[in-house]
C-alpha positions in Angstrom: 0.0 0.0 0.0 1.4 3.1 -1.1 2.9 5.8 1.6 2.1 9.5 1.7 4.0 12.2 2.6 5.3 16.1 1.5 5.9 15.2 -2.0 2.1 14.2 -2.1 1.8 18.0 -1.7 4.3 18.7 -4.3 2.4 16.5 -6.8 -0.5 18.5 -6.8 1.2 22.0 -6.5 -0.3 23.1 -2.8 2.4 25.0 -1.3 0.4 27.3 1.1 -1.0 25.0 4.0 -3.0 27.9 5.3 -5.2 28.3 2.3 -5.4 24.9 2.2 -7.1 24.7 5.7 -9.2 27.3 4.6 -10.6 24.9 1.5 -11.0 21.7 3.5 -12.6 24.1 6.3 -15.5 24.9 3.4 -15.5 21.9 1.7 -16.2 20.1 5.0 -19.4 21.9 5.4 -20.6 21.6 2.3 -19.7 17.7 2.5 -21.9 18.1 6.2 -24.9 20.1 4.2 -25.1 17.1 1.8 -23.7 19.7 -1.4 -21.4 18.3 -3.6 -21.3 20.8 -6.5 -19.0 22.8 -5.5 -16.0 21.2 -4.5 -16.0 19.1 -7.8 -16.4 22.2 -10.0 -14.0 24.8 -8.5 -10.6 24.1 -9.2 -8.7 25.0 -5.8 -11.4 23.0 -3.8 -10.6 19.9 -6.0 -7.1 19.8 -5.5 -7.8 20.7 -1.7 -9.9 17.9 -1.5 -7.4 15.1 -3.5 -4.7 16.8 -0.9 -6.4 15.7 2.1 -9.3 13.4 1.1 -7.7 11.0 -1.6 -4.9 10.1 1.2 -7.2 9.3 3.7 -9.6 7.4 1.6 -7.6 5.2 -0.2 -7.0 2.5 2.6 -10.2 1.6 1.6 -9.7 -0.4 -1.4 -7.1 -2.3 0.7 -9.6 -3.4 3.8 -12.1 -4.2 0.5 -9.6 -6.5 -0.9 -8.8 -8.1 2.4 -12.2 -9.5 2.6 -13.0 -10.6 -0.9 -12.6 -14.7 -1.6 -9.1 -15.6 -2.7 -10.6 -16.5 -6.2 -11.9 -12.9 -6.9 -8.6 -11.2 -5.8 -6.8 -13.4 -8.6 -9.4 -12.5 -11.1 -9.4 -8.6 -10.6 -6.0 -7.9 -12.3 -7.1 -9.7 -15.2 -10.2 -7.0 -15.5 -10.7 -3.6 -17.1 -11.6 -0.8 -14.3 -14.7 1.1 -14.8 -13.7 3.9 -12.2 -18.1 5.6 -12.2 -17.5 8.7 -10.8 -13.8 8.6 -10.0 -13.3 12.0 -8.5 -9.8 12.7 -7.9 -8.9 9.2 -9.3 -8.3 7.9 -5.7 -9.2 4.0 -6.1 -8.1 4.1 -9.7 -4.9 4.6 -8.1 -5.3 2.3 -5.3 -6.0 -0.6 -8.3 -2.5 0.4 -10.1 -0.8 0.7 -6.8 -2.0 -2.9 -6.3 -2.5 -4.9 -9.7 0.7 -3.0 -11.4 2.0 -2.0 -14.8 -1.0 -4.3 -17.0 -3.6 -2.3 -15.1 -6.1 -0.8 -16.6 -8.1 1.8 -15.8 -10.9 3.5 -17.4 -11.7 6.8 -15.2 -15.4 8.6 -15.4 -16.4 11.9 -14.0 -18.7 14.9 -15.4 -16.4 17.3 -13.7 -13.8 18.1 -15.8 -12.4 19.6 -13.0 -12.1 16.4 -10.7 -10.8 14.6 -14.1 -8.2 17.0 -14.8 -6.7 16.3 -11.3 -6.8 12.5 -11.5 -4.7 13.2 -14.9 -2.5 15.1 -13.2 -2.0 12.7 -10.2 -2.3 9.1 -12.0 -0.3 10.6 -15.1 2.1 12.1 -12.7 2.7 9.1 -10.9 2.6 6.6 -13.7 2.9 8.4 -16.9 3.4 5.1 -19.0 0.7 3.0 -17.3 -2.8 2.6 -19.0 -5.2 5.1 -17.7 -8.0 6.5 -19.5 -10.1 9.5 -18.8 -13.7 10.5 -20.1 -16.5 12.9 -19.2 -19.0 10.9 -21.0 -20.4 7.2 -20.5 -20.7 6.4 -24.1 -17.1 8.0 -25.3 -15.8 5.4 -22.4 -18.1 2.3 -23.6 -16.5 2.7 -27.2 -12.9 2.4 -25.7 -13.5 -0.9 -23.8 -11.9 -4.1 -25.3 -13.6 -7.8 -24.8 -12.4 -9.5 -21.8 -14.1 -9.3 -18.1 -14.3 -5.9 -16.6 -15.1 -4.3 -12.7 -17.3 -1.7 -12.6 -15.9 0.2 -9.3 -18.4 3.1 -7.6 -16.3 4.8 -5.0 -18.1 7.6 -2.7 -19.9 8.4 -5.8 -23.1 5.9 -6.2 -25.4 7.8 -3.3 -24.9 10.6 -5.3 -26.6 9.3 -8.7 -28.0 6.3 -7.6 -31.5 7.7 -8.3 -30.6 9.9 -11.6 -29.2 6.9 -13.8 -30.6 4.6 -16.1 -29.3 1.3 -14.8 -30.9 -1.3 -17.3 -28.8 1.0 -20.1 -25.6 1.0 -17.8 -25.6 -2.7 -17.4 -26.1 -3.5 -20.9 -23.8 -0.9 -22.4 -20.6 -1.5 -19.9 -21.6 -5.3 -19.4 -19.6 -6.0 -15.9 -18.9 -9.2 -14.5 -17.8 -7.7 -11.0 -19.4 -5.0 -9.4 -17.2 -3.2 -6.3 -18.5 -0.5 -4.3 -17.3 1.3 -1.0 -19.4 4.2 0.0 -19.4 6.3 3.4 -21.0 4.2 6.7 -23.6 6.4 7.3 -27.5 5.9 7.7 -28.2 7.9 4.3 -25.9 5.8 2.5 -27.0 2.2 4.0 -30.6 3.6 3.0 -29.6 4.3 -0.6 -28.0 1.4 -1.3 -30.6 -0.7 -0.2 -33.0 1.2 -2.4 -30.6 0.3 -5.1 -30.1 -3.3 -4.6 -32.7 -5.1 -6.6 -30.9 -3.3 -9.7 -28.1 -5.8 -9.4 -30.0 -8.4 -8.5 -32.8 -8.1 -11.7 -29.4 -8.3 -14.0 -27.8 -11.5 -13.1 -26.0 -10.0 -10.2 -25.4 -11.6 -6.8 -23.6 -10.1 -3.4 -20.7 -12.0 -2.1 -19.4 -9.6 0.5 -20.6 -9.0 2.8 -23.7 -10.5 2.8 -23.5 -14.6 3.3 -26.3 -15.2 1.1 -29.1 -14.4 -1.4 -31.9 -13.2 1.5 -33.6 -9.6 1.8 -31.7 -7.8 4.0 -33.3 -7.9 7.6 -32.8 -4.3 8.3 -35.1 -2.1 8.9 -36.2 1.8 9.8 -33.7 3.4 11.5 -31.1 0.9 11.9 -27.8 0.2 9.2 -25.1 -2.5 8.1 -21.7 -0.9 7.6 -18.3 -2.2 8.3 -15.1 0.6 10.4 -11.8 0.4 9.3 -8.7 1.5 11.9 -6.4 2.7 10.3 -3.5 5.4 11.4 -3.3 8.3 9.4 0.4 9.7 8.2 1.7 12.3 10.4 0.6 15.2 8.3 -2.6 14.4 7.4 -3.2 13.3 11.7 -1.9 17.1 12.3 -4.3 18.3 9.5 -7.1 16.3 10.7 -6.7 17.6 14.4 -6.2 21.5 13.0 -10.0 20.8 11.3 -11.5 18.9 13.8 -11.5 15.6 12.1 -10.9 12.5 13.3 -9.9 10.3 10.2 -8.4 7.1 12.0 -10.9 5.4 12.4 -12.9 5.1 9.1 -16.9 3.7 8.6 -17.6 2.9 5.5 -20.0 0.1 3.4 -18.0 -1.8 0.9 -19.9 -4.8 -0.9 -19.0 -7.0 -4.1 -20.9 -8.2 -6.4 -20.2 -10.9 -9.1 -22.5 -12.1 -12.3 -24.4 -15.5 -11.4 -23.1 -16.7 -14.5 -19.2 -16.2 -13.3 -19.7 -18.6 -10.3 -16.7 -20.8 -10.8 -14.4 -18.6 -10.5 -16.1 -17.4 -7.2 -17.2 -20.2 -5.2 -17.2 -19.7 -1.2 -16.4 -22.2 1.6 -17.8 -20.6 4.1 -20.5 -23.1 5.8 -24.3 -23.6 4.8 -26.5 -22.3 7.1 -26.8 -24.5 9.8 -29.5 -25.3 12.1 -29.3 -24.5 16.1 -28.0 -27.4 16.7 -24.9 -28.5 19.0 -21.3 -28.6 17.1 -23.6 -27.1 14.3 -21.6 -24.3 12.8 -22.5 -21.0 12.0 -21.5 -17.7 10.5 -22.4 -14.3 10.4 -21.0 -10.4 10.1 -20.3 -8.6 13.2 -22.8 -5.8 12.4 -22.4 -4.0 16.2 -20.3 -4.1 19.7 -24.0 -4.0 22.2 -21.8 -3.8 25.1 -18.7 -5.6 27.7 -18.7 -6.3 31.4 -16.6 -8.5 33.4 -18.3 -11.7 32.5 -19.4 -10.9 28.7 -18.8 -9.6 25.6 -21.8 -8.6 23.8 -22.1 -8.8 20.1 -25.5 -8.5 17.4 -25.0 -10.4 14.2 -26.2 -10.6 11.0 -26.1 -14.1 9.4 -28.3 -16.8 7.5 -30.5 -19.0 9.3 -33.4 -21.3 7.5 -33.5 -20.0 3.9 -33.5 -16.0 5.5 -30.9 -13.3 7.3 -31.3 -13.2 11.4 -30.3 -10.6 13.6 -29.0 -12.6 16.9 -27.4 -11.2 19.5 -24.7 -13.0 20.9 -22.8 -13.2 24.3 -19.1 -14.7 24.6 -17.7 -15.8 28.1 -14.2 -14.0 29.0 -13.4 -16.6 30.9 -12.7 -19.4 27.8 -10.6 -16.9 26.6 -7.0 -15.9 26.6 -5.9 -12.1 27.2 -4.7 -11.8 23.5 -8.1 -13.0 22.7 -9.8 -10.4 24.8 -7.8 -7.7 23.9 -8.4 -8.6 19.9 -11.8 -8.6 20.5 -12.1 -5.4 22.4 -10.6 -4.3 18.8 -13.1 -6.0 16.6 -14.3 -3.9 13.7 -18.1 -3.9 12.4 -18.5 -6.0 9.4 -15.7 -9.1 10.7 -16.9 -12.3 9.8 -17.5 -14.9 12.9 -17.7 -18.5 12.8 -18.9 -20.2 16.2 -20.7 -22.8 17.8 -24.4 -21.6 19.8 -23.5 -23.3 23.2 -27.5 -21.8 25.0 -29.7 -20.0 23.8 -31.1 -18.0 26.8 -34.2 -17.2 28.3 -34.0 -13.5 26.7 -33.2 -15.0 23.3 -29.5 -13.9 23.6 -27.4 -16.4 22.2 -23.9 -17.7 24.5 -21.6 -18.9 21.6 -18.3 -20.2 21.6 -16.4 -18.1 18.5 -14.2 -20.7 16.3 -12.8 -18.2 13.9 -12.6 -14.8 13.3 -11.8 -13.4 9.6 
């Protein structure tokens, strides 16, 4: 994973930290109010917001990859990148940084503004490398060659989710991987469950993180999204402080999806859903931390059960466990898989489970 520092500022020609301060200081709000136009369009904000945002969001793609089946990580380099709404090129990079000199990415934004600064950083950084960059869907369609391709949305699907005419975007770019990683928020959660049954009506099916076909069981108020700890470089930690921000420890929904016709190259062996049953195995997502005392952790899960996705909650005795094992889980992020064995199922319908594995 690549390392940022001063030259990052060089790259993009910021020399006056101040001003900077002053952009990410608007920008900020306007990202708060929900308004996006602005900072895409203006040129200064742009390259205020690849300074400090780019940095800071591209561990992302990293924690993504992490949890993807070893079988879709070895098909990714083979695929063309669709970057939909790339912005300042920020996972476009991530995917050269990891998948190397055959890479290839194919970058689309309607600001030319946010365009011309992934050109300058991608172009800057890897002048010989194959990126392409287009303001317009169907000037990026004609430029694809046969062979599988990823379409990627990153921080830019709640945006247009509503606005775009997915039935032609499906049939024009014709993916066979679908990656997404969007901010953890309500809003967001909300969206892309409005969005969902637009995959799933063109062959598609999720494989992260959901651990099956089901309807998602959340509802109203409630939302699934995954954290990712991560230690910002000292500049961007004495940025972060100066604005009030916080950007070590990072929430953010990340799901793949893969064509039901590609399954062999994707098959899973993660267990079936199992019945309560003793030695039975099961599995879910850690979707929230309820709680700890001196007895108990306390976990909710999200996992299938009988054809359909449950919501248990879970309780895990300290006592079985060792004080590496107690501190890892006091560390556990939203959105870590769990395998374990249901050892009682107690009179307030809290499970007490013995965790096998944790990925």
């Amino acid at each position: 994973m690549r390392s940022f520092d001063q030259t990052w500022f060089s790259l993009l020609g910021i020399a006056d930290e101040g001003q900077l301060l002053k952009n990410l200081a608007a920008i900020q709000q306007d990202l708060i109010q929900g308004k996006f136009a602005r900072y895409v369009a203006q040129e200064a904000w742009a390259y205020a917001y690849a300074a400090y945002y780019l940095p800071t969001n591209y561990p992302k793609f990293d924690f993504l990859l992490g949890h993807l089946s070893p079988a879709l990580r070895q098909q990714l380099p083979t695929m063309q990148l669709i970057d939909f709404g790339c912005g300042p090129g920020t996972f476009s990079l991530a995917w050269q940084d990891a998948f190397g000199e055959n890479a290839r990415c194919f970058l689309l934004d309607r600001s030319s503004t946010m365009l011309q600064v992934a050109q300058k950083i991608l172009k800057g950084l890897y002048p010989n490398r194959q990126n392409y960059f287009f303001t317009k869907l169907t000037d990026l369609a004609a430029q694809l060659t046969s062979g599988p391709r990823c379409l990627f949305f990153g921080h830019s699907l709640i945006e247009m989710a509503h606005e775009l005419n997915w039935p032609s975007i499906f049939k024009l770019l014709k993916p066979e991987v679908i990656l997404l990683i969007e901010p953890g928020t309500k809003g967001s959660f909300q969206n892309l469950k409005a969005w969902r049954p637009w995959p799933q009506e063109h062959g598609f099916k999720m494989v992260y993180p959901c651990l099956g076909p089901h309807s998602c069981p959340i509802t109203g108020d409630d939302w699934c999204h995954q954290v990712l700890h991560y230690t910002q470089p000292p500049l961007w930690q004495r940025l972060g402080q100066k604005l009030g921000l916080d950007r070590n420890e990072l929430p953010l929904i990340a799901q793949a999806w893969v064509k039901n016709t590609y399954d062999d190259g994707f098959k899973e062996t993660r267990p079936a859903a199992a019945a309560l049953a003793p030695d039975a195995v099961q599995v879910g997502r850690l979707m929230r931390v309820w709680g700890e005392d001196k007895a108990y952790f306390r976990w909710q899960l999200c996992g299938p059960h009988e054809a359909r996705f449950i919501l248990p909650k879970v309780e895990i005795a300290k006592r079985h466990l060792s004080k590496e094992q107690q501190k890892a889980y006091q560390h556990l992020a939203s959105g870590s898989l769990i395998y374990f064995k249901v050892l009682k199922i107690n009179g307030n319908q809290t499970w007490r489970i013995e965790v096998l594995k944790v990925e």
